[in-house]
C-alpha positions as CSV (number, residue, x, y, z in Angstrom):
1,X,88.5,112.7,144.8
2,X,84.9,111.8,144.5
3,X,84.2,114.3,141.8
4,X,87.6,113.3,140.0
5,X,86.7,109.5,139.8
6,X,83.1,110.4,138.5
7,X,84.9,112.3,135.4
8,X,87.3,109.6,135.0
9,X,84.5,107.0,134.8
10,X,82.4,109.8,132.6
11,X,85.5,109.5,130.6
12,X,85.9,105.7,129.9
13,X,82.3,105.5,129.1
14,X,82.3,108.0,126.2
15,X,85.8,106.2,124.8
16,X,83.6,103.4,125.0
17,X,81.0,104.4,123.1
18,X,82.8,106.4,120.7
19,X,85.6,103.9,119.5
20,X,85.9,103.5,116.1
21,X,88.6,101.4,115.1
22,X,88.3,98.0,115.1
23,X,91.0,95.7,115.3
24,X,92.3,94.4,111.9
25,X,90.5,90.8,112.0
26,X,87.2,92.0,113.9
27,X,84.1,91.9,112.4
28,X,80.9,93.8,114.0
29,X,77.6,92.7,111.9
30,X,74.8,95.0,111.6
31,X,71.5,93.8,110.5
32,X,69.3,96.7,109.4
33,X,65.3,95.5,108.9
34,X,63.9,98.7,105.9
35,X,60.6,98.8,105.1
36,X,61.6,100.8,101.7
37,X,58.9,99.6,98.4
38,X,61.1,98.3,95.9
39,X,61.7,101.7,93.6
40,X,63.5,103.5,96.6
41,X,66.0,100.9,97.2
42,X,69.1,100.4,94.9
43,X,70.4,104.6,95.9
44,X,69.5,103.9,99.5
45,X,71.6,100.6,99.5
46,X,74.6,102.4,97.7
47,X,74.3,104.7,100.6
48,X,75.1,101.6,102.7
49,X,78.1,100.2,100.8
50,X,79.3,103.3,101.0
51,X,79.3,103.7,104.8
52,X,80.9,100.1,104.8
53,X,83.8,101.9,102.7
54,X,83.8,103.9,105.5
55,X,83.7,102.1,107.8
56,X,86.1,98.6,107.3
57,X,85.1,95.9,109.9
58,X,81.1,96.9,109.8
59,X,78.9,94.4,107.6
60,X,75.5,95.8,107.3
61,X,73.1,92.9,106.2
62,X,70.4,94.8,105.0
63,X,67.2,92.8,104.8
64,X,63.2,93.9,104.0
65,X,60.8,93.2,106.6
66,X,57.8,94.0,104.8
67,X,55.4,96.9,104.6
68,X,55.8,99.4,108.4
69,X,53.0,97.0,109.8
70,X,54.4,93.8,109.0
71,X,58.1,94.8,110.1
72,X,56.8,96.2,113.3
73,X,55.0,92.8,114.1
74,X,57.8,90.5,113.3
75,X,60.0,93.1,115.6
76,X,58.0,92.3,118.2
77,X,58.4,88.9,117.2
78,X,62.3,89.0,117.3
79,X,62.3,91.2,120.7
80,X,60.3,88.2,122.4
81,X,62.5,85.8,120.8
82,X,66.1,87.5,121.4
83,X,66.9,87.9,117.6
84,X,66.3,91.4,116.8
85,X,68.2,93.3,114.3
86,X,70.6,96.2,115.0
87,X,68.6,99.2,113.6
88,X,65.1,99.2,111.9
89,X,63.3,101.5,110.0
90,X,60.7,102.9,112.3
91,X,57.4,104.8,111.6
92,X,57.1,107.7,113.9
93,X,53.4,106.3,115.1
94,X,55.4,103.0,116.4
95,X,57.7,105.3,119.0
96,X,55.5,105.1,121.8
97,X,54.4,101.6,121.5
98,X,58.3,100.0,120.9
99,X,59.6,102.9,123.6
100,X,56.9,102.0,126.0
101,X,57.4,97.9,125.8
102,X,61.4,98.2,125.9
103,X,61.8,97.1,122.1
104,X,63.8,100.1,121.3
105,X,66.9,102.1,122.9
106,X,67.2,105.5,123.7
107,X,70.1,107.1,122.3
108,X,70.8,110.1,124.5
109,X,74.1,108.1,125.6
110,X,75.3,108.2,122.2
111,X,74.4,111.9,121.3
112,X,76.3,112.9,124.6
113,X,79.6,110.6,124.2
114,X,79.5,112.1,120.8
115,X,79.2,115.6,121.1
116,X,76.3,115.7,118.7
117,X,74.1,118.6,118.0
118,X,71.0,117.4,117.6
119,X,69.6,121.2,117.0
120,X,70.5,120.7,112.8
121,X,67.5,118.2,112.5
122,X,64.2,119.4,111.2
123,X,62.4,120.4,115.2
124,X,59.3,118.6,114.9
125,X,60.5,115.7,112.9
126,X,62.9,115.0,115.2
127,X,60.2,115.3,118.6
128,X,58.3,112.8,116.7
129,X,61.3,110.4,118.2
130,X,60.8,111.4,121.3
131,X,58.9,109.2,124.1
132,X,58.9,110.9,127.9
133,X,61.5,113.2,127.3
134,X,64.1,110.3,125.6
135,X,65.5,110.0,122.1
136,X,64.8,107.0,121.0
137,X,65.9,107.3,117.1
138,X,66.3,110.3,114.1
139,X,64.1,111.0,111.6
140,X,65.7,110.0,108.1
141,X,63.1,109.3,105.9
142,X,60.1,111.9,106.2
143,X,57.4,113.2,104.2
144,X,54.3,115.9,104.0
145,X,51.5,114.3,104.3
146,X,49.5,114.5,102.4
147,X,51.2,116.0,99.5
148,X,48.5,117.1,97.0
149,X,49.5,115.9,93.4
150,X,47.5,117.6,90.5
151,X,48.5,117.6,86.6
152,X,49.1,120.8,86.2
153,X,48.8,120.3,82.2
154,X,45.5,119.9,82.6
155,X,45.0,122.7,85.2
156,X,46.3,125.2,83.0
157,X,44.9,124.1,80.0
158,X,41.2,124.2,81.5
159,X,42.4,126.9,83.9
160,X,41.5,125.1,87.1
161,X,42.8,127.4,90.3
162,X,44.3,124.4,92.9
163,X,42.4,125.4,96.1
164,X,44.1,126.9,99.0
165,X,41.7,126.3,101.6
166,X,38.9,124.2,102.6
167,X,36.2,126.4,101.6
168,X,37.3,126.6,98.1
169,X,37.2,122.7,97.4
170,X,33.7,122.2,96.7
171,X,33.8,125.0,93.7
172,X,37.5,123.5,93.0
173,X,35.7,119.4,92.4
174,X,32.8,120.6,90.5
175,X,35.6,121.8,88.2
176,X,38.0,119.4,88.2
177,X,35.5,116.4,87.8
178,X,34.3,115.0,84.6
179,X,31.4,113.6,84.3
180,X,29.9,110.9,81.1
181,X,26.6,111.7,79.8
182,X,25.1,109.2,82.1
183,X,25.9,110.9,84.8
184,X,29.1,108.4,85.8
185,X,32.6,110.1,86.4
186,X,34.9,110.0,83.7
187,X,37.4,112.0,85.4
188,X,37.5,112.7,89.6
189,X,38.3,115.6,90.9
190,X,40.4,114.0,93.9
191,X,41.1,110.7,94.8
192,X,41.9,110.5,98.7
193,X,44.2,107.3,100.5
194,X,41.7,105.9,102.6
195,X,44.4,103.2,103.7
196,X,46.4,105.8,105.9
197,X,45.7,108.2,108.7
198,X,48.5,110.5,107.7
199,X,46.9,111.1,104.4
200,X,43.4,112.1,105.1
201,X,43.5,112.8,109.1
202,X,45.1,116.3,108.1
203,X,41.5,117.0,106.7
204,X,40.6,116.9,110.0
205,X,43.0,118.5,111.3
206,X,42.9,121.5,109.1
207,X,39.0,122.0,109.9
208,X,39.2,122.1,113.6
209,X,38.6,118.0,114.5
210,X,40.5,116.0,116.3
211,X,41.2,112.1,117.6
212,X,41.0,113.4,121.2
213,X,39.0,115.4,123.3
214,X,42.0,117.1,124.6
215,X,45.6,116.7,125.3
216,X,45.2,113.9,128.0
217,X,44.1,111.5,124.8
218,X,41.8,109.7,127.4
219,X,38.0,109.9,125.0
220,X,37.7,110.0,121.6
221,X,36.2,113.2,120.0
222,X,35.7,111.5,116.1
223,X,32.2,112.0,116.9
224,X,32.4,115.9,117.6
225,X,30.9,118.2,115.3
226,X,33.6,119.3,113.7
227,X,34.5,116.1,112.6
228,X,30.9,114.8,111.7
229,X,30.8,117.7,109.2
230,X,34.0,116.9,108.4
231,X,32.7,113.3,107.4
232,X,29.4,114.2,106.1
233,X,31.3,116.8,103.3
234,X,33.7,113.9,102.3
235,X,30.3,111.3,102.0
236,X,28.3,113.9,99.9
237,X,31.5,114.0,97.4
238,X,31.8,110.5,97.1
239,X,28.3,109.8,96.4
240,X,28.2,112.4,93.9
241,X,31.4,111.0,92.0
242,X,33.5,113.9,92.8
243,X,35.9,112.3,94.9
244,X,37.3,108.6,94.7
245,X,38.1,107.4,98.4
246,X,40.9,104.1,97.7
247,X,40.9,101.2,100.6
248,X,42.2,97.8,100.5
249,X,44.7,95.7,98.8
250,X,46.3,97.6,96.1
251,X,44.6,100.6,97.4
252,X,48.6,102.6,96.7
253,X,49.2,101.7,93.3
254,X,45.7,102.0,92.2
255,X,45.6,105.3,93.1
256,X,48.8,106.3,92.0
257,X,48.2,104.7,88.5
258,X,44.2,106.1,88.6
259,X,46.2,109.9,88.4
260,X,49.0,109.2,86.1
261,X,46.5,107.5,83.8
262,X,43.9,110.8,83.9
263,X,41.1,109.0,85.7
264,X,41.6,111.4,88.6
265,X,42.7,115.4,88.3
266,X,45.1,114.6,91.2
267,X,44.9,113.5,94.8
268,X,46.4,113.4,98.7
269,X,49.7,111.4,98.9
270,X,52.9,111.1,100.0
271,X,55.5,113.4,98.8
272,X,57.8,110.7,99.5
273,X,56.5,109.0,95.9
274,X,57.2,112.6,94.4
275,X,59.6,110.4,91.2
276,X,56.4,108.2,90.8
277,X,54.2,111.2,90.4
278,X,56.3,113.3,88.0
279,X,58.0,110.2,85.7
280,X,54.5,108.2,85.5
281,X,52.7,111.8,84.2
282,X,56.2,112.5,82.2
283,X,55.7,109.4,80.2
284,X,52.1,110.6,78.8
285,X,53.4,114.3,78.1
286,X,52.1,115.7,81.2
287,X,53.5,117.9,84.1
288,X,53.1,117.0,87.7
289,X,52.2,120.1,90.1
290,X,52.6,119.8,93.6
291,X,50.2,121.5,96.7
292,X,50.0,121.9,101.1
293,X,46.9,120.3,102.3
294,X,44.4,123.3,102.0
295,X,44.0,125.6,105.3
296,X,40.9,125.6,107.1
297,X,40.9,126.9,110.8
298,X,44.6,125.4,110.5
299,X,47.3,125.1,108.1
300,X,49.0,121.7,109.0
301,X,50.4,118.7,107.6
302,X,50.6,115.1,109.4
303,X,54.7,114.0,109.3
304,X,54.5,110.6,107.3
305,X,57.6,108.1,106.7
306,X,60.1,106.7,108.9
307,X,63.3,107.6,110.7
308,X,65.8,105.1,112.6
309,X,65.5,103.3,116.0
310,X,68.3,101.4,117.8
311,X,67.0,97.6,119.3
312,X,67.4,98.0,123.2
313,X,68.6,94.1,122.9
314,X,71.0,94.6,120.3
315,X,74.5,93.9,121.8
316,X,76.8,97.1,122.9
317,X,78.4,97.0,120.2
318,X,75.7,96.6,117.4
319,X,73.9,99.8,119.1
320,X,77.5,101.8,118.7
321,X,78.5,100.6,115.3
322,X,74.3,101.1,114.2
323,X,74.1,104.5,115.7
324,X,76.9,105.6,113.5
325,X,74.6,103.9,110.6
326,X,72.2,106.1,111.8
327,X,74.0,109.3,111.2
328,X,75.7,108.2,108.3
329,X,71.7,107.8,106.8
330,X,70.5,111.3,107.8
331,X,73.4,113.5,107.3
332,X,73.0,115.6,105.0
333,X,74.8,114.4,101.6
334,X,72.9,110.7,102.1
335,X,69.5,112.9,102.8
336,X,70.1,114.6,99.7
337,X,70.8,111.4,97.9
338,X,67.2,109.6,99.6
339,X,65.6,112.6,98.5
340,X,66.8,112.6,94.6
341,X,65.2,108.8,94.6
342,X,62.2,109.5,96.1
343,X,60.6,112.7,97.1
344,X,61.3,112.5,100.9
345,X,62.2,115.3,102.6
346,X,65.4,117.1,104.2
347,X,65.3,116.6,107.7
348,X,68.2,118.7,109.0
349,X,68.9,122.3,107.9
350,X,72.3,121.5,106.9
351,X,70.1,119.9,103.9
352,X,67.9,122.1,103.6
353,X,70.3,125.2,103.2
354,X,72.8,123.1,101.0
355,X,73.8,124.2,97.4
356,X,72.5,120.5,96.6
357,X,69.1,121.2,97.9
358,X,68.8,124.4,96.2
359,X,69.7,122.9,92.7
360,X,67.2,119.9,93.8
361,X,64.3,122.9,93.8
362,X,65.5,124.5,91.1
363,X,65.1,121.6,88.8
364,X,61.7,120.8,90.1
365,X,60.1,124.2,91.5
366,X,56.2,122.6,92.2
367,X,58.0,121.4,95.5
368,X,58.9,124.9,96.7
369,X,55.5,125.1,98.4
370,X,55.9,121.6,100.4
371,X,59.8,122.6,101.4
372,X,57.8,126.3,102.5
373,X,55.2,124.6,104.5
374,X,57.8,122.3,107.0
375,X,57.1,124.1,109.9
376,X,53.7,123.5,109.9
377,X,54.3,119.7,109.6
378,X,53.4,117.7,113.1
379,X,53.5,114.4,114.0
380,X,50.4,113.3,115.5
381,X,50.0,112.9,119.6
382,X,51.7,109.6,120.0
383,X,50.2,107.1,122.6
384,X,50.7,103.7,122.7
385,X,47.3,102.8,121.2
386,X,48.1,104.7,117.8
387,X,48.3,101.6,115.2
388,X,44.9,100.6,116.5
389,X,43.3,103.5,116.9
390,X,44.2,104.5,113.2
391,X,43.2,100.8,112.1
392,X,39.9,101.4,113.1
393,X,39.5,105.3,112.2
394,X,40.2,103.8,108.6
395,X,38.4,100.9,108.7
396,X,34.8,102.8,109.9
397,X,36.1,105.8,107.0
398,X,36.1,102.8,104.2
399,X,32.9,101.2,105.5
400,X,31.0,105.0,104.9
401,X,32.4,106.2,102.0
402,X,32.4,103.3,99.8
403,X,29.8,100.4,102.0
404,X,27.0,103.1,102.2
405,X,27.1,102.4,106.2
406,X,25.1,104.5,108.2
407,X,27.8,107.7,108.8
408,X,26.2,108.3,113.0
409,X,26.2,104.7,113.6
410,X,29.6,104.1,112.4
411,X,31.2,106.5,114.0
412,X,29.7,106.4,117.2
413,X,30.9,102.2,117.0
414,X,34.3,103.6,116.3
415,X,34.7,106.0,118.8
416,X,33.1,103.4,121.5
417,X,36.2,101.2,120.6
418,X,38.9,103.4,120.5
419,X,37.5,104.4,124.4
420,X,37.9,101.1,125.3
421,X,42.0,101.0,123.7
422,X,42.5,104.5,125.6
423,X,40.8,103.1,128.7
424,X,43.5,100.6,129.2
425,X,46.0,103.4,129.8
């Protein structure tokens, strides 16, 4: 009897979470926070009317919150103040801290009132949503970071080989870089985003540093060899005008416009901005090519962008009707849609092995190398400290490469403060 009551009330909560019919004068209002820049929008918003269509009785008021920063502070905001929106677009590094605080809900309910397999999405793009063994969103908008852009007009016109591993870059700058007859740089050789972890912590990565001295994340090991020499290789090609390092307000666009314009062979990115790349180098007759970060003891890529999180104080039926948002977002045909406007990437295999996909890298082959590389894209070990601990790894990075601060002073500063973050755990 016991066992028969437990199925019966197994089976009222999954009609409960899985109705979807609402009665002919009900309304259920979603409000969805994006954090999309203002070139990715219109496709992804058509996307939305469409799974209104779909879906009669569902208004999604979709509003933007601001950069991933500034929508993650005025979440907090809402959370404290009972006003939080259905769904948000959430960057992966933010998990742990919303998880961790009670701003976001798991959705392991909904996956198993659903029926869902969860298997189809991308492995390690979907773990990055994962916070002590509960799902607490999906990835939908991803990326490789970084993505190396080059102009591959001028790399075959002056027969510049892209490097494929670490060891290969000096001899690949001294090529790439142009220099006046004053010794100033007329071209770069790279520029690098100084403005974001996920674009130059790879570098790392690849050359056998890390954040932590081990899995625990309890020191800080930015001060190890591996990742002095690390630093002290990207100071000596700074000062001698081979690299560009971009911080600060405007630091995106600059360096986006710096390599459409010429002023730099290429640089570490986003593949996310993949349209920007190839239209912006289109428009002066010039070809966009497409690299992996270079291997060193590693081959690896950081996962950049943003999947979907449900608000844990979100009414019952916000979190139903937004979970369905959520999979209407990341199935495969809206994927394939987000990708066409932007340069993210597939995050299920459905994607992936779709006829749409395969036309996508037909028309635009320089991405086959990035699409060949996913498994070796990771999400970096999420703690709850992660926005400040990459605020400050950036902020010390800027104040080297283009303050002239002293590199072992620096760093030993930074690693001193991000002990005192991790010692609060």
């Amino acid at each position: 009897m016991k066992k028969l009551l437990a199925l019966l009330l197994t089976a009222i909560m999954c009609l409960a979470l899985c109705g979807t019919v609402l009665a002919d004068d009900e309304v259920v209002e979603i409000e969805f926070w994006y954090s999309f820049e203002e070139f990715m929008r219109e496709p992804i918003l058509a996307e939305i009317a469409n799974f209104e269509a779909a879906n009669p009785g569902v208004k999604v008021i979709a509003s933007y919150a601001g950069s991933y920063s500034e929508s993650n502070q005025k979440l907090l905001a809402a959370h404290a103040a009972n006003q939080v929106p259905a769904v948000q677009q959430t960057i992966q590094t933010a998990v742990a801290t919303f998880a961790a605080n009670g701003v976001i809900y798991p959705i392991d309910e909904y996956i198993a009132a659903n029926g869902d397999d969860m298997s189809n999405y991308a492995a390690g793009m979907y773990a990055a949503f994962n916070y002590e063994g509960k799902q607490y969103g999906v990835p939908a908008f991803c990326s490789v970071c970084p993505t190396f852009y080059y102009n591959k007009t001028f790399a075959e016109q002056e027969g510049i080989e892209i490097p494929k591993t670490w060891d290969e870059m000096d001899a690949f700058l001294r090529k790439a870089t142009i220099k006046n007859e004053d010794g100033t740089t007329a071209r770069y050789g790279l520029s690098l985003a100084g403005w974001g972890t996920a674009y130059f912590g790879p570098i790392w990565y690849a050359n056998g540093a890390s954040v932590y001295t081990d899995d625990s994340m309890t020191e800080c090991a930015l001060n190890s060899e591996a990742s002095m020499a690390v630093i002290n290789k990207i100071k000596g090609w700074v000062d001698e005008g081979l690299v560009k390092w971009y911080y600060g307000s405007g630091a995106s666009a600059s360096m986006r416009q710096g390599i459409i314009d010429g002023i730099s062979f290429g640089g570490f990115h986003t593949c996310a901005v993949f349209d920007v790349y190839k239209s912006g180098l289109g428009a002066n007759g010039w070809e966009v090519g497409t690299a992996f970060n270079p291997a060193g003891v590693t081959t690896v890529a950081d996962l950049g962008g943003s999947g979907l999180t449900l608000m844990a104080k979100a009414s019952e039926k916000q979190r139903e009707y937004g979970y369905k948002l959520i999979k209407w977002l990341s199935s495969p045909s809206a994927n394939m849609i987000i990708i066409r406007a932007t340069g993210y990437l597939p995050v299920t295999t459905d994607c992936l092995n779709s006829e749409a996909c395969a036309q996508w890298l037909e028309e635009n082959p320089c991405l086959n190398e990035l699409y060949a590389g996913l498994d070796a894209v990771q999400a970096v070990p999420s703690n709850t400290h992660w926005s400040d601990i990459g605020t400050k790894w950036q902020d010390a990075m800027a104040q080297i490469f283009n303050e002239g601060a002293d590199v072992e002073a620096t760093v030993e500063f930074l690693c001193e403060e991000i002990n005192e973050l991790l010692a609060d755990d």
